[in-house]
N, C-alpha and C positions, 0 to 999 in steps of 0.2 A: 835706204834709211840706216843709220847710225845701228847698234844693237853692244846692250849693256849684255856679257855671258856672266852669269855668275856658276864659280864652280865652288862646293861643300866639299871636305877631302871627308875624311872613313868618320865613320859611328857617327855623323851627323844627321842618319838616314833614322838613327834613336832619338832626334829631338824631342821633348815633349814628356819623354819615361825614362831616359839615360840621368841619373842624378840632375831631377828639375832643381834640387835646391842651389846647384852650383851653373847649370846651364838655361835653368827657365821651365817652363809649360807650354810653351809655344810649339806647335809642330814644325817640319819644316817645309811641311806644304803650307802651312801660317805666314811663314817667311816666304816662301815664294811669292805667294798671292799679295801680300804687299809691296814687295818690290816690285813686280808686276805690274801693277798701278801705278807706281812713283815714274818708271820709264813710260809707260805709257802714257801718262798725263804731260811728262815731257817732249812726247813725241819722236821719242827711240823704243826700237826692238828689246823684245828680252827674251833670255835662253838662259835655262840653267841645267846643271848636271852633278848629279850628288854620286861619288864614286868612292869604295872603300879600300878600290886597284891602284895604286899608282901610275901602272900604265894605260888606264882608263884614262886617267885626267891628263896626261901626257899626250895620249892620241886625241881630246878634246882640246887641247891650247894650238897642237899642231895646224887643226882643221881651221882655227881661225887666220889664216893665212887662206883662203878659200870664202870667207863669206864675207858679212858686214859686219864683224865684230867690231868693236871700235874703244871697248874698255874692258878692264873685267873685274870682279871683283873676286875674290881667293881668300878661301878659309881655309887653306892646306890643313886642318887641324895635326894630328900630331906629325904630319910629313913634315911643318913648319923647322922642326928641331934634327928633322931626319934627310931630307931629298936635295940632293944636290942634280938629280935628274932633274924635281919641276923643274928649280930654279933653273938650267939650263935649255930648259923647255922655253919656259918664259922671254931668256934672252933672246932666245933666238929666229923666235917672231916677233919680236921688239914691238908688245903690248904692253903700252901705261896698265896699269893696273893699282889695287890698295890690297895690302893686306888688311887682313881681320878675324876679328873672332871673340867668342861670345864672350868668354870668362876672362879678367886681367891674365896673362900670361907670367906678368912680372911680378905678381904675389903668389905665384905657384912655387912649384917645385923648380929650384934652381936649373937640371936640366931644360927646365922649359923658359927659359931665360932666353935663350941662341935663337934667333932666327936664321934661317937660310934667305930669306925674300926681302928683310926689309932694308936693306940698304941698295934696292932696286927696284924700290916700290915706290910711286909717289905720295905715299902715307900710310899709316898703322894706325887703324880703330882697335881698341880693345877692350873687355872689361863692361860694355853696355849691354850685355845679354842680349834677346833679337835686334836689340835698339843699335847695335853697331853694324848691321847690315843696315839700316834706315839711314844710318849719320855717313856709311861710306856710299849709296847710293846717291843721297843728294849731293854729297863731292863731283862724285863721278857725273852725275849731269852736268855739275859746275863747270867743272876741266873739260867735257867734251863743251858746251855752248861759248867758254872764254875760248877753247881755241879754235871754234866753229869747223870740229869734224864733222862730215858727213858720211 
C-alpha cells in the first residue's frame, strides 16, 4: 500500500505554545491525527517524524528507499533557508514531495524568502497555519491517484 511520510523539521515539536499567534493552537499531534485520517480514508499509509536533527530527517528520507513511501510532505521549517544536505537527500531518492508550512514565508523576514526545496518540489503550501498540511495532503492523494502509484 501506497504510504504518505510526513516529516516536521525543529521546533515544530512546540506547536500549539511556540508563538500561537503566528503558528496557531494546534498541537502537532493535532496535525497528525488529521492527516492521519485524510490518508486513511484514501486508502494509503501514514508515517510521520518530527526531528529538530538534521541528520534525523536525513536518515528518514533515506530509509524511504526501503519501504512504501510513495510521497512526502516536508516542513523543513527553518532547514528550508539553511540545508543543502535535505535537499540532496531529497534528490537522491527521487521522492515527489510538497513543501509547506504553517506561517507565509514570504511576509517574513527577508532571509526567509530562499528556499532550498522549492524549485524541486511539486508545490508550496504556505501561510494556512495547520490548514496547509490539510491543502498539501489532499494534493498529495491527488498526484499519488492521477498517477495511480501504488
Amino acid at each position: 500500500m501506497a504510504s504518505v511520510l510526513v516529516l516536521h523539521g525543529p521546533n515544530l515539536n512546540l506547536l500549539g505554545t511556540r508563538e500561537p499567534e503566528r503558528y496557531g493552537h494546534e498541537t502537532l499531534d493535532d496535525i497528525n491525527q488529521m492527516l492521519s485520517q485524510l490518508a486513511e480514508s484514501a486508502g494509503l499509509g501514514f508515517a510521520t517524524l518530527q526531528a529538530n536533527s538534521e541528520a534525523d530527517l536525513i536518515e528518514r528520507i533515506h530509509a524511504t528507499r526501503h519501504d512504501d513511501t510513495a510521497f512526502l510532505l516536508f516542513n523543513p521549517g527553518a532547514f528550508t533557508h539553511t540545508s543543502i544536505a535535505l535537499r540532496d537527500a531529497i534528490l537522491a531518492v527521487e521522492l515527489p514531495f510538497i513543501e509547506l508550512h504553517l506561517s507565509n514565508i514570504h511576509q517574513r523576514e527577508a532571509f526567509r524568502h530562499q528556499s532550498f526545496f522549492a524549485d524541486i518540489a511539486e508545490g508550496v503550501i504556505a501561510g494556512f497555519g495547520a490548514n496547509s498540511y490539510a491543502l498539501a495532503m489532499t494534493a498529495a492523494i491527488d498526484l499519488i491517484q492521477q498517477r495511480n502509484i501504488e
